[in-house]
C-alpha positions as CSV (number, residue, x, y, z in Angstrom):
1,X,14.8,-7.4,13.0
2,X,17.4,-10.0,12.8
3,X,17.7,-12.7,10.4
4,X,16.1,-13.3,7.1
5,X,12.6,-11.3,6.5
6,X,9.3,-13.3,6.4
7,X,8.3,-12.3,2.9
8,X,11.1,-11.0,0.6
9,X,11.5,-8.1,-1.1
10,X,9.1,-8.2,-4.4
11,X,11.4,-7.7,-7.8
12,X,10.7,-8.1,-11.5
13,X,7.6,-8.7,-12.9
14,X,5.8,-9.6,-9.7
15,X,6.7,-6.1,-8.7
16,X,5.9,-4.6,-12.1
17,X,2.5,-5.6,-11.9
18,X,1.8,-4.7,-8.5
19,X,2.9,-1.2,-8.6
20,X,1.5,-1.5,-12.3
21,X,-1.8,-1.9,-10.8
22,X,-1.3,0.7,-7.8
23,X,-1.0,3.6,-10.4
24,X,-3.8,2.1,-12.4
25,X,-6.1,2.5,-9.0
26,X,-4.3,5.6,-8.5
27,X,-6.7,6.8,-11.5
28,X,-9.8,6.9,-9.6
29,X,-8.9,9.0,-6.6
30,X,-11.1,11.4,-5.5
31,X,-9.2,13.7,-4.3
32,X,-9.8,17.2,-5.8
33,X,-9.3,19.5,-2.5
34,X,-5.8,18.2,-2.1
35,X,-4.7,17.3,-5.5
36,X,-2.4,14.0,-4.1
37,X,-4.0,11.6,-5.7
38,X,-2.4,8.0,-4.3
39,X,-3.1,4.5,-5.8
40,X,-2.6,1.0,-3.5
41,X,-2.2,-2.3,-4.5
42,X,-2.0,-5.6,-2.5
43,X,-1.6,-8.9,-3.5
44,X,-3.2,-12.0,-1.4
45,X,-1.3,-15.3,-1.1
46,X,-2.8,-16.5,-4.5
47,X,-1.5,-13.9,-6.0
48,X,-4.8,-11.9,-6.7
49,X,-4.0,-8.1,-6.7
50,X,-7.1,-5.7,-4.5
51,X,-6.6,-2.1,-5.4
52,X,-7.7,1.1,-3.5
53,X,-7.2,4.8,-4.4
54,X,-7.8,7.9,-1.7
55,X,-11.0,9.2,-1.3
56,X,-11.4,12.7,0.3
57,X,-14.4,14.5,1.4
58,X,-15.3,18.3,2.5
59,X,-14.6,16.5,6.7
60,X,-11.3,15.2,6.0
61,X,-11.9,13.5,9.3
62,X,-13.6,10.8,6.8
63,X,-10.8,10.8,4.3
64,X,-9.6,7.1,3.8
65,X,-6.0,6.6,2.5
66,X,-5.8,3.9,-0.7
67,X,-3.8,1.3,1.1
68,X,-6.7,0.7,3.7
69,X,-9.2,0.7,0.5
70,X,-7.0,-2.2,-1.1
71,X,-6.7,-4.4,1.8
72,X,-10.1,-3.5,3.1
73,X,-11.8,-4.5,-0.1
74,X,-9.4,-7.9,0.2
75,X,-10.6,-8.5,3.7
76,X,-14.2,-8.2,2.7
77,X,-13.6,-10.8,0.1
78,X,-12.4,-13.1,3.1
79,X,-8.8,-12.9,1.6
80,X,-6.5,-12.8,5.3
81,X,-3.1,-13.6,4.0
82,X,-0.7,-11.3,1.7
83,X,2.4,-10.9,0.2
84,X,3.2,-7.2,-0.9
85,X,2.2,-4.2,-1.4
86,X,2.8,-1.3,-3.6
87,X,1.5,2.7,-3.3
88,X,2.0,5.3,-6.3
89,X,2.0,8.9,-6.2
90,X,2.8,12.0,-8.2
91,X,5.2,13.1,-6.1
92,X,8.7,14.2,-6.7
93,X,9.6,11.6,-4.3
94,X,8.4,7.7,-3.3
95,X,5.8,8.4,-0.5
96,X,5.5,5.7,2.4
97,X,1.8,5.2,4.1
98,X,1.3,6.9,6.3
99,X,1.0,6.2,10.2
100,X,-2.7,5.2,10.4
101,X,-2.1,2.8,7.0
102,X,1.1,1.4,8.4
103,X,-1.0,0.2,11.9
104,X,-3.4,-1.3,9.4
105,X,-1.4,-3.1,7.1
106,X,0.5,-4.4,10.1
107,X,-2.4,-5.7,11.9
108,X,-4.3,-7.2,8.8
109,X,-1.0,-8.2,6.6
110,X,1.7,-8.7,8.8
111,X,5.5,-7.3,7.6
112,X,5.2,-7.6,4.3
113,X,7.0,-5.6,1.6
114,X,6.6,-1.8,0.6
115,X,7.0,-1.0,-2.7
116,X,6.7,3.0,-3.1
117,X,6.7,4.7,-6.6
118,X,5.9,8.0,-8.5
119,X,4.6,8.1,-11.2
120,X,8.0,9.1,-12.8
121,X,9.2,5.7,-12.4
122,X,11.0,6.8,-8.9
123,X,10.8,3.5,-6.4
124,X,11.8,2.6,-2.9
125,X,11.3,-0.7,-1.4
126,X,11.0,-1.4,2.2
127,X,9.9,-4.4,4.8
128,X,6.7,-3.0,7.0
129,X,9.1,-3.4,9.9
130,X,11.5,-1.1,8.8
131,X,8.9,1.5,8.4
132,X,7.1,0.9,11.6
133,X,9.7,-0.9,13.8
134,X,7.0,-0.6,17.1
135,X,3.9,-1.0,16.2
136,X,1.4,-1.5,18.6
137,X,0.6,-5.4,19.0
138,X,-1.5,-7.7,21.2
């Protein structure tokens, strides 16, 4: 993508808070057959933060990754415009959403930033469109 990005990178304490709020969600997985518990947060154009932690069950079919709780929970609330997001994990490393959460966030949010963190304090920040550079669109 060329030129400047249509939401910048978060930074200080916008970012702080976000991914602040992430790991707080991050809390209230449920996810004891996998033990990788992951915490979402996404902040709406007002700057309201809508949280979402993974929630497993015995299917795994049904499994729902946090960052389509947060910004399912937002669009329930009639919020349709965002700014950023952030995902925590326990990891040794940042880890991005994955495919299914990326399609989402793209559809619903547009390319917004990525914040990913550990819980360590480890981070990585990305634009949506660097971590999905063909998504499918209509």
């Amino acid at each position: 993508m060329e030129g400047p990005h249509p939401h910048p990178l978060p930074g200080g304490e916008g970012e702080k808070a976000l991914v602040e709020a992430a790991g707080r969600y991050r809390g209230n997985a449920v996810s004891g057959r996998s033990g990788f518990s992951v915490g979402a947060a996404i902040e709406d154009e007002s700057g309201k933060i809508w949280g979402g932690c993974n929630v497993e069950n015995s299917t795994y079919g049904l499994t729902v990754c946090a960052e389509r709780v947060a910004i399912w929970k937002a669009l329930s609330e009639g919020v349709r415009k965002f700014r950023a997001v952030a995902v925590v994990t326990g990891a040794d490393t940042p880890t991005p959403p994955c495919g299914a959460c990326r399609q989402i966030l793209w559809e619903f949010a547009g390319d917004v930033p990525i914040v990913m963190a550990t819980t360590a304090g480890a981070r990585k920040r990305f634009q949506l469109s660097d971590l999905f550079p063909e998504p499918f669109d209509f």
